[in-house]
C-alpha positions in Angstrom: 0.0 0.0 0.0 1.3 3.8 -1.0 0.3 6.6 0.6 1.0 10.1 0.1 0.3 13.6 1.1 -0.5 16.0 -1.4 -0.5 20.1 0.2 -3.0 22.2 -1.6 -2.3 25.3 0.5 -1.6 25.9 4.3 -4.7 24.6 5.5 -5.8 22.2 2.8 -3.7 18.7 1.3 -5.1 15.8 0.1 -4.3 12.3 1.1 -4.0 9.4 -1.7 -4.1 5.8 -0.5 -3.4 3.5 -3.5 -4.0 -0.4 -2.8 -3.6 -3.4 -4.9 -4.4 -7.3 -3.7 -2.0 -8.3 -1.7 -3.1 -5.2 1.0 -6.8 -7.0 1.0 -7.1 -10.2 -0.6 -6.7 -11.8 3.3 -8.8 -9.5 4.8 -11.8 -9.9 2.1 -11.1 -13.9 2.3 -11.2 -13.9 6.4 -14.3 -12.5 5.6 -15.9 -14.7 3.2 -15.0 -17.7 5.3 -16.8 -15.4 8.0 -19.9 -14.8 6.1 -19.8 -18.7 4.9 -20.3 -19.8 8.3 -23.1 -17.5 9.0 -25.3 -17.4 5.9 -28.8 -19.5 5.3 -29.8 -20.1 2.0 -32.7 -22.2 0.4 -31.6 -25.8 -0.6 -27.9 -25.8 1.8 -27.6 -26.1 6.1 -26.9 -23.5 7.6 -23.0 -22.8 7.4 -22.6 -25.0 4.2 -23.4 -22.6 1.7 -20.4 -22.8 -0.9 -17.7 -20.6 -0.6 -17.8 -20.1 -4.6 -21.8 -19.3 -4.2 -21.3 -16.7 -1.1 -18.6 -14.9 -3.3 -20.6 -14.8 -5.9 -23.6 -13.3 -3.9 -21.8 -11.0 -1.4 -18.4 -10.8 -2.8 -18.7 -6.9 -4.0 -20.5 -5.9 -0.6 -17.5 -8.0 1.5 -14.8 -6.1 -0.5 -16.3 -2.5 -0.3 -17.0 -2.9 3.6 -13.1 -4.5 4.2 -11.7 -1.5 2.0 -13.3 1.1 3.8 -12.1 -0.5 7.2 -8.4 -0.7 6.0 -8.9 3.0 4.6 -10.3 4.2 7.6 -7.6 2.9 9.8 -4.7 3.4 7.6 -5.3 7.3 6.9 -5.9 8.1 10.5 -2.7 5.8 11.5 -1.1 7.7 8.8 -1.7 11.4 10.4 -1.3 9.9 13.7 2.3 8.5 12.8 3.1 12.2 11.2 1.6 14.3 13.5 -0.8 15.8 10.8 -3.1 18.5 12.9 -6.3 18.1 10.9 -9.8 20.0 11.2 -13.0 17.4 11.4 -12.5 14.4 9.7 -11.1 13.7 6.4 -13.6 13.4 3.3 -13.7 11.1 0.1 -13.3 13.4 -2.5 -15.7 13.6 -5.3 -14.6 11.7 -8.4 -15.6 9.0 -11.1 -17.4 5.6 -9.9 -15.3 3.0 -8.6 -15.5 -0.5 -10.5 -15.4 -2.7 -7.6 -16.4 -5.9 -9.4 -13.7 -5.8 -12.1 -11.0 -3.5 -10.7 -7.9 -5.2 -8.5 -5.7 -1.6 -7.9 -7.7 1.0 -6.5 -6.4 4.9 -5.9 -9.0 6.9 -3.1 -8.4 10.1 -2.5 -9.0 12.0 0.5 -9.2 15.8 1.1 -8.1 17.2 4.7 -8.8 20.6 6.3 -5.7 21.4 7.9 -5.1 23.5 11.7 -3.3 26.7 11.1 -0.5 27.9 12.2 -0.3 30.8 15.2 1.2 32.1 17.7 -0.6 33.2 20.8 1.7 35.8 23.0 0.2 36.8 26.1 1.8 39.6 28.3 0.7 42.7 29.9 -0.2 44.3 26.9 -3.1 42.6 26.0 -6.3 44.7 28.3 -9.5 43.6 29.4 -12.1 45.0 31.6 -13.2 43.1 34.7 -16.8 44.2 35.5 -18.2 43.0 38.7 -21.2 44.3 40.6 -21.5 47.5 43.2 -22.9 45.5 46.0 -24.5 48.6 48.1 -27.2 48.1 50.4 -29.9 49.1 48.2 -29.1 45.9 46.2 -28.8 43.4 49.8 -32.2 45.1 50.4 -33.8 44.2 47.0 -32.8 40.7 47.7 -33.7 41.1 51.5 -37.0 41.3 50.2 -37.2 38.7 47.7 -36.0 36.3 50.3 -39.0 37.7 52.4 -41.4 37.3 49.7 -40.2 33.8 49.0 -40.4 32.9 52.4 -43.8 34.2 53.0 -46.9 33.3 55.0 -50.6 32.4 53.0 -52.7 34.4 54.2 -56.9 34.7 53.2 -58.0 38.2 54.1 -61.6 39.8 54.1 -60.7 42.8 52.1 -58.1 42.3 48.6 -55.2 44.5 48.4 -53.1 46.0 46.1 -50.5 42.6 46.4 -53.7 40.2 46.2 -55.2 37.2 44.3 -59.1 37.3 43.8 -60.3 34.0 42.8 -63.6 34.5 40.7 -66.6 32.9 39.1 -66.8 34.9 35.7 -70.4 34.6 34.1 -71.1 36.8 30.5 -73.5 39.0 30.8 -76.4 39.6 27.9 -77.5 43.5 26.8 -79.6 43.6 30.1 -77.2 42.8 32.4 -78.8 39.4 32.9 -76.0 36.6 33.2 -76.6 35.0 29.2 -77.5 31.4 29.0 -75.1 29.4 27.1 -72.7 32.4 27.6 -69.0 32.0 29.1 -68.2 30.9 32.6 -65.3 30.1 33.8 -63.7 29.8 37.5 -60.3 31.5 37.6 -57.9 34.2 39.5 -57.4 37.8 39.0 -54.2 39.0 39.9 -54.3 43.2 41.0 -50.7 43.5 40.2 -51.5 42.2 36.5 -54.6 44.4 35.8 -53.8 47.7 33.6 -56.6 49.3 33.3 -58.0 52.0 35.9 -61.3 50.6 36.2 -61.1 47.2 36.7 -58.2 47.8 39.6 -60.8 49.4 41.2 -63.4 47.6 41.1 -61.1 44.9 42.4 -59.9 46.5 44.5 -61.4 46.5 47.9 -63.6 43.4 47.4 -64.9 41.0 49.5 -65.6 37.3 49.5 -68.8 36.7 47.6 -69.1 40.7 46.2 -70.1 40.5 42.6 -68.5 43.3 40.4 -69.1 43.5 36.3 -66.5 44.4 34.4 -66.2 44.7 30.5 -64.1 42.0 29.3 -62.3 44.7 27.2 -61.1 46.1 30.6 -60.3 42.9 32.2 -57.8 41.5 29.9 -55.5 43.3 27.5 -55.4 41.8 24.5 -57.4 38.3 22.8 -54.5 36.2 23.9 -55.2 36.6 27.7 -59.2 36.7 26.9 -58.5 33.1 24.7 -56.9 31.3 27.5 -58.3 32.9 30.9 -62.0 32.4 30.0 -61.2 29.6 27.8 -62.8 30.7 24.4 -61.9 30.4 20.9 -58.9 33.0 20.1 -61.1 34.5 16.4 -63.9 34.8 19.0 -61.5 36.4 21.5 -60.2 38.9 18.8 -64.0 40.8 18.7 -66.3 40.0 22.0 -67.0 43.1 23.8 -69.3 42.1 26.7 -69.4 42.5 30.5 -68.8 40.1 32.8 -69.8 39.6 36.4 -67.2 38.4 38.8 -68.4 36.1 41.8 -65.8 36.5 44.8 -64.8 33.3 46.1 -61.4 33.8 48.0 -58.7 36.3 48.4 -55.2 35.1 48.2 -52.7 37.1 49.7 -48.5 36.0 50.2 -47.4 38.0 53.3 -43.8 38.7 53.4 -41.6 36.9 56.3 -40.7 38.7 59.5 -37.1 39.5 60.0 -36.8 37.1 62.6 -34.9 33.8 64.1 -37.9 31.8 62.3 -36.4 33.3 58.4 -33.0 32.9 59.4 -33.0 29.3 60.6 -35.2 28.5 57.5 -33.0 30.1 55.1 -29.6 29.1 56.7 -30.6 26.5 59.2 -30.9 26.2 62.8 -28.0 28.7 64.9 -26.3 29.7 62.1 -27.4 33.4 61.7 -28.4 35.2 64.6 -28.9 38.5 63.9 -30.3 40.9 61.2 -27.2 42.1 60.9 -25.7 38.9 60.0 -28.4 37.8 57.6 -27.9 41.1 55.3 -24.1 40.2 55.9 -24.0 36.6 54.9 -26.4 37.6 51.5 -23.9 40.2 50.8 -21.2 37.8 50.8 -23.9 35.0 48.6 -24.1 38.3 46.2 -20.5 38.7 45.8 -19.9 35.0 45.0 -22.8 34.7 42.2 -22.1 38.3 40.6 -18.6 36.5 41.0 -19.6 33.8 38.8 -21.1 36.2 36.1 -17.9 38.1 35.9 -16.0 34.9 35.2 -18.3 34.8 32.2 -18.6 38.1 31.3 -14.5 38.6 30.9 -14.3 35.0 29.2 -16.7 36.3 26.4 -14.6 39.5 25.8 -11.2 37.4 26.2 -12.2 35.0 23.3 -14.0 37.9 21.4 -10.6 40.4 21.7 -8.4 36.9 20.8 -10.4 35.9 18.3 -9.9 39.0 16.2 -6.3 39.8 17.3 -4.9 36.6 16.1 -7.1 36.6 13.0 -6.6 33.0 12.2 -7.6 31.4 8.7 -9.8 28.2 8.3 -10.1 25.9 5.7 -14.1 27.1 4.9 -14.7 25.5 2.1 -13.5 22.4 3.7 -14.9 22.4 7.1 -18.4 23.6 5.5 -18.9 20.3 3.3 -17.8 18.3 6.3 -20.6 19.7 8.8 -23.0 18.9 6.0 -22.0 15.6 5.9 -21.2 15.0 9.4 -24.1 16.9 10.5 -26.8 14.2 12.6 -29.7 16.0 11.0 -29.9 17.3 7.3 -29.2 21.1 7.2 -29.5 23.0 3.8 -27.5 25.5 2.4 -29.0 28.5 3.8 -28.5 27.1 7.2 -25.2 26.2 7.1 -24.0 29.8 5.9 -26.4 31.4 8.2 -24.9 29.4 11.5 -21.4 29.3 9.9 -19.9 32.4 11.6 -20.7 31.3 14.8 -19.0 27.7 14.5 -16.1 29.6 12.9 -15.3 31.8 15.9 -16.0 28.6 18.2 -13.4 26.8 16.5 -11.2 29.8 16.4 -11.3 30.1 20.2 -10.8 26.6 20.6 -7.5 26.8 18.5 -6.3 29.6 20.6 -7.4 28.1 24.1 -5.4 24.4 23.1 -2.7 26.4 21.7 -2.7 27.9 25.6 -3.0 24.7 27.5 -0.4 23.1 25.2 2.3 26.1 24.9 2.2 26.3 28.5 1.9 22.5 29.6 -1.4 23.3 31.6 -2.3 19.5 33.0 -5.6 18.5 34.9 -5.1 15.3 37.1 -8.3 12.9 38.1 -8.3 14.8 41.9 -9.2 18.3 40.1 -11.7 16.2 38.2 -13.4 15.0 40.9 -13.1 17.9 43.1 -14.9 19.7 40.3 -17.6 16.9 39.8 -18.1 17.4 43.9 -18.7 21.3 43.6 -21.7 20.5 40.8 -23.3 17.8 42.5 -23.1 20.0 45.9 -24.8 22.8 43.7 -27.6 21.0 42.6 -28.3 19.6 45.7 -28.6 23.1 47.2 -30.7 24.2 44.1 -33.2 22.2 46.4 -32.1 23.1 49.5 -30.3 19.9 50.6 -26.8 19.2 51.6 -25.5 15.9 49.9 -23.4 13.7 52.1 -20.0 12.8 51.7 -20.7 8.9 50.4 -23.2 10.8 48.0 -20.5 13.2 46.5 -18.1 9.9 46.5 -20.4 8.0 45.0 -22.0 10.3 42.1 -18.7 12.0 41.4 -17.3 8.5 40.4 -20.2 7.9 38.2 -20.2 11.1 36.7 -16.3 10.5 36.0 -17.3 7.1 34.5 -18.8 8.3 31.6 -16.8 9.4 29.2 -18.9 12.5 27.8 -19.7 13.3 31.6 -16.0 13.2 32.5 -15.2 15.1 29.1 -16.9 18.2 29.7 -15.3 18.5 33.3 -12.1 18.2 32.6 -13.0 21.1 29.6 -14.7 22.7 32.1 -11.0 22.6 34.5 -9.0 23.7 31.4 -10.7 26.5 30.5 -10.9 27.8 33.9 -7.0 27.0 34.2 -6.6 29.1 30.3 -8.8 32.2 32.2 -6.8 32.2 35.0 -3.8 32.2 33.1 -4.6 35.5 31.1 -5.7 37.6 34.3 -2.0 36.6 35.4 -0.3 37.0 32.8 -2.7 40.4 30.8 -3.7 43.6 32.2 -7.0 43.8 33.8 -9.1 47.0 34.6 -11.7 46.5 37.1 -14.3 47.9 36.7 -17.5 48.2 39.3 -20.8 48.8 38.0 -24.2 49.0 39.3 -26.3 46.0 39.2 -28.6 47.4 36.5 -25.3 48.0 34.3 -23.9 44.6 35.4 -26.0 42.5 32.5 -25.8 45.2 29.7 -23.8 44.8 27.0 
């Protein structure tokens, strides 16, 4: 067998693999004895089929399924052996038929999109901005109050408020005010907070259980989408009924936000643990801190790969890499979709170059302890997602089977490198911090 490696430019080369019989006549016979053994066929036992018979029959299929294996393992051995960086995978490329039932010396060819070449430098002159959040008080209060809110008490008062829930029996009325036979009704809630028109929040407004108020449906929802689903009509019937509607308290709903007390703190960071108001706005200042912390991270990792990205201006093989995600693509995409999403996977692979170009020009290594400590951290964060703690045989155990699968343990050691690459820059590059309030935090 000869092959050879033809370069077409700096990122493209073709591969030519020419074979004769010697490289597969064993191969295609081990597998006609194979096939011999297994086939049935009308008239023979099973395994006694004649060799001369099964040739005949499944000869072509056998040979073109044992040349693509040898191809298949010979060109990646042979870019393995050479250290050939290659982009996806290598393709057949397009030429005349192959005679497979007459030809013995076959020639395939195979194009390959090849990784550039670059250099990544990074030093002091490179800048980013570091934006994290101004944690003032008026931002611990906001979430003082959502933890409140969330933490609140059911309550069912006499008289509905502004921060109230009115659940209602809603009956159309006909041109006399007379609830209409055959007309709408529908049990459902009515939310004060929601309503935008004047006169329907006050009509609502003050009610009491088994008050009936009438309102024009017009006034009570806002557009034929809310009128569709909340009295449960046809949305072309929705889009022109103008009618009132008489409301039937049944209850009022109201969510009463938590005292600042033992009671909240216990519940929010169990028994003893905070003890004081003090110490409650304290320790959510310092939970603040760590998840705006988290967002930063993110925030400078996007403007690291964006300012990279177009600094090192590296070139792809495009042409290439575009007819291999058609064809390597699990679901058809045409044309227009692939140029339409192509920019996107161009700069992912670009920053991809650039971060393994990092990790490798500065020998950054993850071991299996980092892997697992990281597994640990997300199994301990979804746990709390539901308040619970997970025990140490629980993170042994999960972290091992997360670590077990290979896509699992893939995207945490990923995870570890590219945290290892970020850390890298903001030690080695300049960073300018740069506090902003929370409102400014998530603009762009």
């Amino acid at each position: 067998m000869n092959i050879t490696k033809n370069d077409i430019d700096s990122l493209n080369a073709e591969i030519v693999i020419s074979v004769v019989p010697a490289d597969y006549e064993v191969r295609v016979g081990d597998a006609l004895k194979k096939a011999q053994k297994q086939i049935s066929m009308p008239g023979f036992r099973p395994g006694k089929v004649p060799a001369g018979l099964v040739k005949k029959q499944y000869g072509t299929q056998i040979l073109v399924d044992e040349l693509n294996k040898l191809l298949d393992s010979t060109i990646f051995n042979y870019i393995k052996d050479n250290n050939i960086e290659i982009l996806g995978n290598p393709l057949p490329k397009e030429r005349a038929a192959v005679d497979f039932e007459n030809q013995k010396d076959f020639e395939f060819i195979y194009q390959v999109g090849l990784a550039p070449q670059f250099s990544v430098d990074l030093n002091d002159k490179h800048t980013f901005t570091y934006k994290t959040v101004k944690i003032d008080d008026e931002l611990v209060e906001k979430y003082v109050k959502d933890v409140r809110r969330n933490f609140g008490k059911p309550l069912n008062p006499e008289v509905a408020g502004e921060k109230d829930v009115v659940f209602v029996d809603i009956n159309e009325l006909d041109e006399n005010g007379n609830i209409k036979a055959g007309g709408i009704f529908k049990s459902t809630s009515i939310s004060y907070e929601r309503l935008k028109n004047e006169e329907a929040k006050a009509k609502v407004l003050g009610v009491k259980k088994d008050d009936k108020i009438v309102i024009n449906v017009n006034a009570l929802y806002d557009n034929a989408l809310d009128k569709s689903v909340s009295l449960g009509i046809d949305k072309e019937i929705a889009e022109t009924i103008n009618c009132n509607l008489q409301l039937t308290v049944k209850n009022i709903a109201r969510l009463e936000d938590a005292d600042l007390n033992q009671e909240l703190f216990d519940k929010v960071y169990g028994e003893g643990k905070v003890t004081s108001e003090e110490e409650f706005r304290n320790k959510i200042r310092e939970e603040l801190g760590m998840m705006f912390n988290a967002d930063a991270e993110k925030f400078l990792r996007t403007e690291v790969e964006n300012n990279l990205v177009e600094k090192i201006n590296i070139q792809l093989p495009d042409t290439f890499l575009k007819r291999w995600l058609m064809m390597a693509n699990e679901k058809p995409i045409t044309l227009e979709e692939l140029e339409r999403d192509y920019p996107n996977y161009s700069k992912s692979m670009k920053w991809k170059l650039i971060e393994n170009k990092i990790i490798k020009d500065n020998a950054i290594q993850v071991n299996i302890d980092e892997a697992k400590d990281e597994a640990k951290a997300f199994i301990k964060g979804e746990y709390a997602r539901y308040g619970q703690a997970a025990s140490e045989e629980d993170l042994e155990k999960i972290s091992n089977d997360i670590l077990s699968k290979e896509k699992e343990a893939q995207k945490i050691f990923e995870n570890i490198y590219s945290k290892k690459v970020l850390d890298l820059i903001k030690e080695k590059c300049t960073l300018q911090t740069k506090e902003v309030s929370y409102e400014d935090f998530f603009k762009a």
